[in-house]
C-alpha positions, 0 to 999 in steps of 0.5 A: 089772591090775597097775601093768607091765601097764597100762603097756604097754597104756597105751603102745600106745594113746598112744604118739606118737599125738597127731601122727600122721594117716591119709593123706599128702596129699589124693590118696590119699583115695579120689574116692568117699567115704561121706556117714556114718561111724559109729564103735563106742566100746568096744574099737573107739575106745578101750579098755578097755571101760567096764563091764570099769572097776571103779569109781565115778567117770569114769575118767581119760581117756589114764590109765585108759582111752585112744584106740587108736592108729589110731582117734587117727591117725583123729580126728587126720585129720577133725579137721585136714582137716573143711573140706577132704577130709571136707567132705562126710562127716558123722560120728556114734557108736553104742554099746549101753554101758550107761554112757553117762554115762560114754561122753557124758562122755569124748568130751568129754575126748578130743581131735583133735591141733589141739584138736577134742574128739570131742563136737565132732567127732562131732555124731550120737551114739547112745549107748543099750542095744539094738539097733545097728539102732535106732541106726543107724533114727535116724541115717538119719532124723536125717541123710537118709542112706540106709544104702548111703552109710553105712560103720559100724566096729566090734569085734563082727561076729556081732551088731553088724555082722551086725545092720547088714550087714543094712541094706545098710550097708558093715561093717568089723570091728576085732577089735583097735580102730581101725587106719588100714589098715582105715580106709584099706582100708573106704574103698577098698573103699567106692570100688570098690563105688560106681565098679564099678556098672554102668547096668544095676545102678547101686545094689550091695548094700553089704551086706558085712563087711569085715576085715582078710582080705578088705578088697578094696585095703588101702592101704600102711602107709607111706602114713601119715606115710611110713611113717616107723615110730613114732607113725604110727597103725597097725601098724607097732609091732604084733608079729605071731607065727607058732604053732599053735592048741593048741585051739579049742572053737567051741561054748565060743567060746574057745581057746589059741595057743602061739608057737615057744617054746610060750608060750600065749596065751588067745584068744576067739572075737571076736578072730578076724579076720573071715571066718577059720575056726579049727581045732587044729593049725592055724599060724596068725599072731597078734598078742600083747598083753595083756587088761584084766587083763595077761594075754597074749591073742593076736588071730587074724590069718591062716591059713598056706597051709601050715598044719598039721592033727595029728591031735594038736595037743598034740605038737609033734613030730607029723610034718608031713602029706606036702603043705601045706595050700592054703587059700581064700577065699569067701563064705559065708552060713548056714543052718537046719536042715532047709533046709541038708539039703534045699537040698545034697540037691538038693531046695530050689532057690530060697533066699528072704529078706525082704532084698536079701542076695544081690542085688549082693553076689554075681554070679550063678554065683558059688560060695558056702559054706553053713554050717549054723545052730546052731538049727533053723528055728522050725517044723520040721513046715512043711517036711515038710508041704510035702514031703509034698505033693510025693509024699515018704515020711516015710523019704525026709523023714527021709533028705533033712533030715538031716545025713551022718554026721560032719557038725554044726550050727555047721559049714560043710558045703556048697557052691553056686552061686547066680543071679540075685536078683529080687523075687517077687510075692505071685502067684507066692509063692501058687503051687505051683511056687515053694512046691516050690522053696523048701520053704515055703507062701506065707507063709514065703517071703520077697519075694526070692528066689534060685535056687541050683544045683550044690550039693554037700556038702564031704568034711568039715564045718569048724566055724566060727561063723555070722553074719548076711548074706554073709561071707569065711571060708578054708578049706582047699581039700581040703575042697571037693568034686573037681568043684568 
């Protein structure tokens, strides 16, 4: 990285961060809070990542690597305020660096405005290789929090936040780093979930993942310091640009912006807002900024309701399509083949899952999104033993489990409604009839299980990479099926 580029990286993690903090005053913290915040350390606290420095010894804390400016506003906030508006909230950090001499060793030089270093301030820290899940076993059993009253933030949403989703903890991706409108927003929205529960379902799913698309009440940005601009530990410094995707390639899980002057900005596939579903041509808004090697790099931030589709991107003359295109936002879970199939074929009616995924994330009769996995399922003959049994040739198999024309693994390709989640008994998953409907013997059938109903396959598949859990993606409403 040249000396002017980590200038200005530098600049835009400290700038005024110092003094800045995340609410004005006690009222606008939300009534219902988490008992456990968890917080990612690479690109999500600070940047850059640790094994992107290539050198011998620790690096220089504010110098060589530094604090995102919200995730300083953060600190600066439950520092100041720990006896006070976060009494009741325990702070802790996981992280897979395989640096963590380093990672123990820079929280220790990082400090909160009135002096409270992050080793102070985060007393839980799991900060080894492997996997998130095991960090987050020990921070349930160290703490005595379950995970529904935990809130975990960080930067990789296909394996980190979807491995812990899973668990029925509250996610938030920060593609770009702490911000304090996520932060604001993952607790508002942590607020709403608790105090929306009913008699009848006093314990919602938390299982979500949150981003900066789909965050249920995101407070304003002049909530912090009043919004005075500089220095006030979000985005107000941040630029947003309006271009067009001049290419995305989801299997290579990269692909390249331009703005209006046709610059071009690199981006990767991680630094598309949560839930968003990319294509070439589309107009898109983005934020600019420099990777750790001061190269222009762009975040992904929305989708243009009017956003345009050439089939030739790459000429920026192409004629605009006679109508905008309106998108929309939805849930989405994803799926295997053959079961994606067999499932929009009308033949596999029951869903079924060894965790609580459905169960209070989605009101029953809500419309979701099925996106189909990459991978097949492990065992591709067990299904079609079942199918067998139910009187289907091997042509009729082979007709129900594959995918129409046009239509591809990695894509979005259907819609459904799904019913209501309840726990099967190991009675009912020996029996022919819930074997049938989900297209699996007894061992393969998972304790919940979830009707589905209305499935449909969309006009056209949309490319879009999957995750674990249920998550938000946009796509544009054309595609949905008419009836739908």
């Amino acid at each position: 990285m040249n000396g002017s580029a980590r200038q200005q990286q530098r600049g835009k993690g400290k700038k005024k961060a110092s003094s800045s903090f995340i609410y004005e005053s006690h009222e606008n913290v939300p009534n219902v809070l988490p008992r456990l915040l968890v917080f990612d350390l690479d690109n999500t606290l600070w940047t850059p990542e640790l094994y992107q420095i290539r050198q011998k010894g620790l690096p220089k804390a504010g110098k060589e690597i530094w604090l995102f400016e919200g995730a300083q506003a953060i600190v600066n906030d439950l520092a100041k305020h720990q006896q006070t508006r976060w009494s009741n909230v325990e702070l802790a950090i996981a992280s897979r660096t395989n640096k963590g001499d380093w990672a123990e060793a820079l929280l220790t030089k990082f400090s909160s405005a009135c002096g409270t270093t992050l080793a102070e301030l985060f007393p839980h820290r799991e900060i080894v290789q492997g996997s998130k899940r095991k960090h987050f076993q020990n921070l349930k059993r160290i703490t005595g929090i379950p995970y529904d009253q935990m809130v975990f933030f960080d930067d990789d949403a296909r394996m980190n936040l979807g491995e812990i989703s899973q668990l029925g903890v509250l996610c938030c991706h920060c593609p770009r780093g702490m911000t304090a409108d996520l932060f604001r927003g993952s607790l508002q929205t942590y607020h709403e979930l608790k105090t929306s529960s009913s008699n009848d379902e006093p314990n919602p799913w938390m299982g979500l993942i949150l981003s900066s698309t789909n965050m249920r009440n995101q407070s304003s940005k002049k909530q912090v310091n009043g919004g005075s601009g500089v220095g006030s530990g979000m985005d107000d410094e941040t630029t947003l640009v309006t271009g067009r995707v001049k290419f995305y390639s989801a299997a290579k899980r990269f692909g390249f912006v331009v703005d209006k002057k046709e610059k071009e900005y690199f981006f990767h596939e991680s630094k598309i807002a949560y839930g968003l579903t990319v294509e070439t041509g589309m107009r898109v808004k983005f934020e600019t900024m420099l990777d750790s090697q001061g190269r222009s790099s762009a975040a992904i931030e929305s989708i243009l309701d009017d956003s345009l589709r050439s089939n030739d991107s790459s000429n920026s003359n192409a004629a605009p399509p006679q109508k905008p295109v309106e998108m929309v936002q939805m849930p989405c879970f994803s799926m295997a083949q053959p079961f994606a199939a067999l499932l929009l074929n009308g033949i596999k009616t029951v869903e079924s899952r060894n965790n609580q995924m459905f169960l209070d994330a989605l009101l029953p009769d809500t419309k979701v999104l099925l996106h189909c996995g990459r991978k097949d399922w492990k065992d591709m003959e067990a299904p079609r033993i079942q199918l067998r049994q139910q009187g289907f040739t091997e042509q009729e198999i082979d007709d129900l489990s594959r995918l129409p024309n046009g239509f591809t693994k990695g894509s979005i390709i259907g819609v459904l409604e799904v019913g209501t989640t309840y726990e099967s008994s190991k009675l009912e998953r020996r029996g022919l009839d819930l074997q049938e409907r989900v297209v699996a013997n007894s061992e393969n059938i998972g304790a919940f299980c979830t009707p589905v109903s209305n499935a449909k396959w969309l006009k056209r598949s949309i490319i879009g990479q999957g995750n674990p859990g249920i998550y938000m993606v946009q796509i544009s409403k054309d595609s949905l099926p008419d009836d739908f």
